[in-house]
N, C-alpha and C positions, 0 to 999 in steps of 0.2 A: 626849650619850650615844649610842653605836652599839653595837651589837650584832652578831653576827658572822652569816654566811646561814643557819650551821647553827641556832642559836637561834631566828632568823625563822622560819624553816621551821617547827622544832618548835610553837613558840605556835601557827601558822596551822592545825597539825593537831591540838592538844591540844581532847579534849573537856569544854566549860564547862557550868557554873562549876568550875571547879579546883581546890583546895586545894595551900598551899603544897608540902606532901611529893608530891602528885601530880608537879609542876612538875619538885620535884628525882629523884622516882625518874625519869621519862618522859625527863629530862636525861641522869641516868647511862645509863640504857638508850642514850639515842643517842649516848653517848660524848661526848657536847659537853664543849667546852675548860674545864680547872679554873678560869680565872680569871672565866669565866660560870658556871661551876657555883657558886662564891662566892658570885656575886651572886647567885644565885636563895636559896641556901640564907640570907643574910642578911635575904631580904625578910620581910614580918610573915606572921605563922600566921595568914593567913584564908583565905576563900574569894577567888575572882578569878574575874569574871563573863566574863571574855575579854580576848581579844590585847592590846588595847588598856590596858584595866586593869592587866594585868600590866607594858605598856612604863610608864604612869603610874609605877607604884611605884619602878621600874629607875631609872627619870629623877632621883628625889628622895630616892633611896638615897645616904646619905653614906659615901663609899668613903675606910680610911683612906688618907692617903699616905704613902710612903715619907720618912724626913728627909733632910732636906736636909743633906748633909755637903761640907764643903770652905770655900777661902778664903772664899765669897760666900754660904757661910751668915749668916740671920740669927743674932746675938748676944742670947743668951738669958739675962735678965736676972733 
């Protein structure tokens, strides 16, 4: 899981404990990239005691993936 510097940055300066909507307004504020902006708004509604906390969550966030299409898709039975 990486994260882009503008995000880094953000967390490094968000003041904790945080609440989810904190994360995502402080987010849209800095215009950070939609496909971060996703992640954060997918994580749980709680509080986030700090940086760290918040990477925790990002890490073990199940992101969908897009299908697989063509010859070497798997066959879906």
């Amino acid at each position: 899981m990486s994260i882009s510097i503008e995000l880094n940055s953000l967390l490094k300066t968000m003041d904790y404990p945080a609440s989810k909507s904190d994360l995502v307004r402080e987010a849209v504020r800095d215009r950070i990239n939609q496909a971060e902006l996703a992640r954060l708004r997918a994580m749980m509604p709680r509080s986030y005691s700090g940086r760290y906390d918040v990477l925790r969550e990002l890490k073990w966030q199940r992101i969908p993936q897009a299908p697989v299409v063509g010859p070497f898709a798997p066959a879906i039975s």
